[in-house]
C-alpha positions in Angstrom: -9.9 -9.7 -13.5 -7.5 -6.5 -13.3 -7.3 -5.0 -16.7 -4.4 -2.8 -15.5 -0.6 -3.4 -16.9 1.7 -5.2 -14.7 4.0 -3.1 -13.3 7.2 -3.2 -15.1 10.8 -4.7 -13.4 12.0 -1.0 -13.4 9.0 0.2 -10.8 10.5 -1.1 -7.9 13.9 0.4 -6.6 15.8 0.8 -3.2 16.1 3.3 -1.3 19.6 3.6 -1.0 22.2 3.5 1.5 24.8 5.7 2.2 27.9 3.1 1.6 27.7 2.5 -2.3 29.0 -0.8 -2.1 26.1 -1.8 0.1 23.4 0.2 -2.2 24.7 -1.9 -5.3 24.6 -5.2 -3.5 21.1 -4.1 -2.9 19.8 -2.8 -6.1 21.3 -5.8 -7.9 19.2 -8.0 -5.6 16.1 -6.0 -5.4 16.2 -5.9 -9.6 16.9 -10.0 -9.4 13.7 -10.2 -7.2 11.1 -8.0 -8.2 9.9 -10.4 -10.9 9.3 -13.0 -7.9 7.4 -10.3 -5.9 4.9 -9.9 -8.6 4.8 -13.5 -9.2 3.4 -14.2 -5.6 1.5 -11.2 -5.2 -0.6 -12.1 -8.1 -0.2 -16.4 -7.4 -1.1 -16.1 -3.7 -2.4 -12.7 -3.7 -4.6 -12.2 -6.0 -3.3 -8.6 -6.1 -0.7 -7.4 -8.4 0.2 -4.1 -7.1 0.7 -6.3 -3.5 3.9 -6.4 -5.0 5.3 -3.3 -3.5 4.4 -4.2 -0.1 6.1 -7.9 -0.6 9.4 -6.4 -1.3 9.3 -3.0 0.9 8.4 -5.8 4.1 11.1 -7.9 2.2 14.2 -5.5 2.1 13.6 -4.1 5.3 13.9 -7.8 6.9 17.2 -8.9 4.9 18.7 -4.8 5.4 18.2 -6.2 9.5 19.7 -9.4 8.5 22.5 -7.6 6.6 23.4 -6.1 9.6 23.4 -8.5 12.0 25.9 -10.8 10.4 28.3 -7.8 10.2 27.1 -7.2 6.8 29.0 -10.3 6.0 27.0 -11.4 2.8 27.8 -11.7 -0.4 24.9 -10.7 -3.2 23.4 -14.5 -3.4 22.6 -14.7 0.2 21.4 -11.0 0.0 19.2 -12.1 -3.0 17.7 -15.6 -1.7 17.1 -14.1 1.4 15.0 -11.4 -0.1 13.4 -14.5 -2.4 12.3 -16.1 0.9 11.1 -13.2 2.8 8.8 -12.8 0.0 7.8 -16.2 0.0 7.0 -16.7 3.4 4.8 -13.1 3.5 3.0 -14.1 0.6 2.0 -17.2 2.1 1.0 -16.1 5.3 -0.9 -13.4 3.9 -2.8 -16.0 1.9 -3.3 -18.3 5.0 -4.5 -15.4 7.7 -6.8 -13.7 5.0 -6.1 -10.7 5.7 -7.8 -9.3 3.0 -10.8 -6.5 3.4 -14.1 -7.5 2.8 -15.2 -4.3 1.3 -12.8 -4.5 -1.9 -9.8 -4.4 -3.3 -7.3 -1.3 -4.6 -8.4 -1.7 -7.8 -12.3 -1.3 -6.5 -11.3 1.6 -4.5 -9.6 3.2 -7.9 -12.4 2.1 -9.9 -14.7 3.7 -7.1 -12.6 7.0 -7.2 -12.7 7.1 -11.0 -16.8 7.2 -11.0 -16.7 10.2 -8.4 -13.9 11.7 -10.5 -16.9 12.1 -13.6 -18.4 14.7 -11.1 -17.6 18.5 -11.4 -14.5 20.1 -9.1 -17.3 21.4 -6.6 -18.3 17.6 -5.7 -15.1 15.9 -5.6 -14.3 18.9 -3.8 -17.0 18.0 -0.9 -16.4 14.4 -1.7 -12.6 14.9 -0.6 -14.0 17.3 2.8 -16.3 14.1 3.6 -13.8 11.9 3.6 -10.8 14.2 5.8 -13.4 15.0 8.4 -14.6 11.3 8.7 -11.0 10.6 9.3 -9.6 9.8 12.0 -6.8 12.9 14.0 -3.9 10.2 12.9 -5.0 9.7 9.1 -5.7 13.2 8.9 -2.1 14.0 9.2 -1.0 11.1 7.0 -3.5 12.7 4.0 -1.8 15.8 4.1 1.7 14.8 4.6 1.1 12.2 1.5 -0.5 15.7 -0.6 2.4 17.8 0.7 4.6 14.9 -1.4 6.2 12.5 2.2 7.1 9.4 1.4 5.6 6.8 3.5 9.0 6.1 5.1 9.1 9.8 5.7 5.8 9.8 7.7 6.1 6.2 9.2 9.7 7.9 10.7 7.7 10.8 12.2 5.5 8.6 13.7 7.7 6.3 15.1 6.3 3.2 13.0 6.5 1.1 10.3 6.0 2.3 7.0 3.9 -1.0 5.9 1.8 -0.5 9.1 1.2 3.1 8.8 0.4 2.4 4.9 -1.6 -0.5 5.7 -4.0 1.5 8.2 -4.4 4.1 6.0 -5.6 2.2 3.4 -7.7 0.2 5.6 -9.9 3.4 6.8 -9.8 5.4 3.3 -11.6 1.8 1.7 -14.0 1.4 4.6 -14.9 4.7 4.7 -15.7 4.7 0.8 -17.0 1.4 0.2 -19.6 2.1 3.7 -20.6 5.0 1.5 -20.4 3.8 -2.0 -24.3 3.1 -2.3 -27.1 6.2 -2.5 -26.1 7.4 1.1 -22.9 9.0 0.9 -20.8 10.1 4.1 -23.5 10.0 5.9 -25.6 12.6 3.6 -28.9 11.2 3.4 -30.0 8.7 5.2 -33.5 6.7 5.5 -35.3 9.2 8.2 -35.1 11.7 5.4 -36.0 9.7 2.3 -39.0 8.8 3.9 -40.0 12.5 4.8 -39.1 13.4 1.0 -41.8 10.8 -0.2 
């Protein structure tokens, strides 16, 4: 079971929006909800910090709803619709089980946390192994996330969604760790030289 602390009501915010009475409608909804987004990430889920992802997919649908009713709504429709975009993700994700077999967020931390015991010089190599098992794509992604992007900000630059570009990201950082999270590591050492060890 995740040992880690919920994250609190204040974690999630919006973005913003230029027009302030538009960002206020929004925050005041996206405060109202976030208590339901970490309801169903961890109900359906499993996955507390599935949270983020719930609303970010969430706001983005009812900021394109907003919009195309002439941004006619008042802050109950703004907040319900929010409430069952969540909803409706969370069950889908539950029902197309879409989760990775090779572990969850919290495996990958815990996984990062036992490499993190090791001196500078091996997470150093560690963090070499994993860029240049990368893919061109994620490679970019890593260094725009160290350089301090947003995932907006690099889902913008490359002309996708930010859940998508997250999501992939994600997706080949854990596979790549978890393929490589037993005695051969990045492809170090592998049986054809064990055996001409013994």
């Amino acid at each position: 079971m995740d040992q880690r602390p919920p994250p609190s009501a204040s974690t999630y915010w919006y973005l913003g929006s230029p027009d302030p009475d538009v960002d206020q409608l929004f925050r005041r909804a996206c405060a109202l909800a976030w208590p339901y987004a970490v309801y169903c990430a961890t109900r359906y889920l499993r996955d507390l910090h599935s949270a983020y992802d719930l609303m970010d997919e969430a706001v983005e649908n009812t900021e394109r709803y907003y919009e195309r009713f002439n941004r006619e709504r008042n802050s109950a429709q703004i907040f319900y619709r929010i409430l069952s975009v969540i909803k409706r993700l969370s069950k889908q994700r539950l029902n197309s089980k879409r989760e990775i077999a090779r572990g969850s967020l919290y495996d990958l931390e815990r996984l990062a946390q036992r490499h993190a015991s090791g001196s500078e010089a091996e997470q150093a190599a560690l963090v070499r192994q994993v860029l240049d098992k990368m893919s061109k794509r994620s490679q970019q992604i890593a260094y725009w996330r160290l350089a301090g992007h947003s995932w907006r900000q690099i889902a913008e630059e490359l002309g996708a969604s930010h859940i998508t570009v997250r999501r992939v990201f994600h997706t080949e950082i854990r596979g790549l760790l978890f393929r490589s999270s037993g005695n051969d590591r990045f492809g170090g050492r592998g049986g054809s030289d064990q055996k001409a060890d013994s």
